[in-house]
N, C-alpha and C positions, 0 to 999 in steps of 0.2 A: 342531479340534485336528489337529496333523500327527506323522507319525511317522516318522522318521532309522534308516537301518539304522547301525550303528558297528561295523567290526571291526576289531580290535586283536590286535596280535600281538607278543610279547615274550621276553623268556627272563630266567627268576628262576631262583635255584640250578642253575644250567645246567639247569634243566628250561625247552621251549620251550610256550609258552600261545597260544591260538588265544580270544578272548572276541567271540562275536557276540550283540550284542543291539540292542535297538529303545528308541531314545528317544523318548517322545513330550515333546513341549510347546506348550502353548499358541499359536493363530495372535492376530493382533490383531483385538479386535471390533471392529469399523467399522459395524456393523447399529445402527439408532438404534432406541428402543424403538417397538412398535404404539400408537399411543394411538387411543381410542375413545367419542367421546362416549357419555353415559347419556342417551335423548332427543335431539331435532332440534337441529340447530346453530342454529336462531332459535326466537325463541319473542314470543310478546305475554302481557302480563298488563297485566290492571285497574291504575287509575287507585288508590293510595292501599289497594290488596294486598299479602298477604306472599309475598315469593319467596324459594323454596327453591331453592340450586343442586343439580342432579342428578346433576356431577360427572362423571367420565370414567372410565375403566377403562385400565390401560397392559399392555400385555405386551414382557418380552423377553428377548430368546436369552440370555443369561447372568443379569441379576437376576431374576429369574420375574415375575411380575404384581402386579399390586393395584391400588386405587383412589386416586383424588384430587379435591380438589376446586378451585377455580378457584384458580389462582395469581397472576391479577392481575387488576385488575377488580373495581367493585360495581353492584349494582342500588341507586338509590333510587327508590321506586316512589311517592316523591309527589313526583317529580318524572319531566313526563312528556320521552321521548325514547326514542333509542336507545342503550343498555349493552350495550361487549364484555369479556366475560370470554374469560381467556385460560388456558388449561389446559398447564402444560408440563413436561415430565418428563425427566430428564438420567441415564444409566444411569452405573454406575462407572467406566466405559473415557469418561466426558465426550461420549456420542452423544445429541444432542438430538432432540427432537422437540414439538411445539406444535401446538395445535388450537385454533378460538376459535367462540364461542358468542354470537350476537346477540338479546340479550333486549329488545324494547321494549315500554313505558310507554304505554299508550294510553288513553285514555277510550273505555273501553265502553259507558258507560250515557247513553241519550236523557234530556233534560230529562222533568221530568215538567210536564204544561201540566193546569193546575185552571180548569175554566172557572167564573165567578161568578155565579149566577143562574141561571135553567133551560137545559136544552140543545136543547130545543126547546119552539117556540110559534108562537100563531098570533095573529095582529092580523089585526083588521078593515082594510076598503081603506084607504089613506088615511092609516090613523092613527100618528101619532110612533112612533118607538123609542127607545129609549136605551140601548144596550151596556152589560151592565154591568160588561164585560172580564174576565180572564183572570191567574192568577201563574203565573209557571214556578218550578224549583227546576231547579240542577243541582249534581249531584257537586265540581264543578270550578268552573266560573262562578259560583254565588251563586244569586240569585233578582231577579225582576223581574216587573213590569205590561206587560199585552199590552191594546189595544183593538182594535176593528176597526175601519176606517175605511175610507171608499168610497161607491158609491153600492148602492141598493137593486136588488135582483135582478129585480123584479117590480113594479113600483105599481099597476096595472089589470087587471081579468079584460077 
C-alpha cells in the first residue's frame, strides 16, 4: 500500500483552514500466488492401485493460503502410462499461477514362474528326460506355459 501526503487550504466563515493529512490506498497486486506441491512433482504407482492426490498448498500476499487439490487431470491406474495433473490457483486481483505433477502407471510386479515337477534331479547317463514345464501368471498379462528346449548340458562323465 502507498500513502499521499494532501494539504488543503481554505477559508470557511472568513476563518482560514490549513488540513494536512495522509491518504493511504491500495497499490495493484500484480504478485501471483506461491503454489507448492505436497510430495514430488512425479511419482509411479502400481499397476491396478489406488491413488490418492496429495494436493498443493498456495500462498499469497493479499488472499492468505490454503490447500488444493488437482484442478485438471486424473489418474486411471488400470490403465498403464503417464498422468498430468495440474494444480492451479488464481488470487482475487486475477494473478495466476500452475504447477503440474506427473504420476505414472507402471507394472511393478514380476511374473510369477511355477516350475511343474521337481526342481531338481538326477538321471542316469544317458537316459531320456522329458520337461515337464513351467506356468507364469502376471498382474497384467494373464498366464501362460513355458517348456524348455535346447540341447543337454552334459551327456558323458
Amino acid at each position: 500500500d502507498q500513502s499521499t501526503r494532501v494539504l488543503c487550504s481554505g477559508v470557511f466563515d472568513t476563518q482560514t483552514f490549513t488540513i494536512d493529512a495522509y491518504v493511504t490506498y491500495p497499490t495493484a497486486d500484480t504478485t501471483a500466488p506461491l503454489l507448492t506441491l505436497s510430495g514430488s512433482s512425479s511419482e509411479t504407482v502400481a499397476f491396478s492401485s489406488l491413488y490418492t492426490d496429495k494436493g498443493a498448498s498456495w500462498l499469497d500476499n493479499r488472499d492468505g493460503k490454503g490447500d488444493i487439490l488437482a484442478t485438471s487431470g486424473s489418474v486411471n491406474t488400470n490403465v498403464l502410462g503417464a498422468y498430468m495433473l495440474e494444480y492451479r490457483k488464481v488470487d482475487i486481483a486475477g494473478n495466476a499461477s500452475v504447477v503440474t505433477r506427473i504420476v505414472t502407471v507402471a507394472d511393478l510386479e514380476a511374473p510369477v514362474i511355477t516350475v511343474l515337477g521337481p526342481s531338481s534331479l538326477t538321471r542316469e547317463l544317458d537316459e531320456q528326460y522329458s520337461d515337464s514345464g513351467a506356468i507364469w501368471t502376471d498382474n497384467i498379462d494373464g498366464s501362460g506355459s513355458l517348456f524348455a528346449s535346447g540341447e543337454s548340458l552334459m551327456t558323458s562323465v
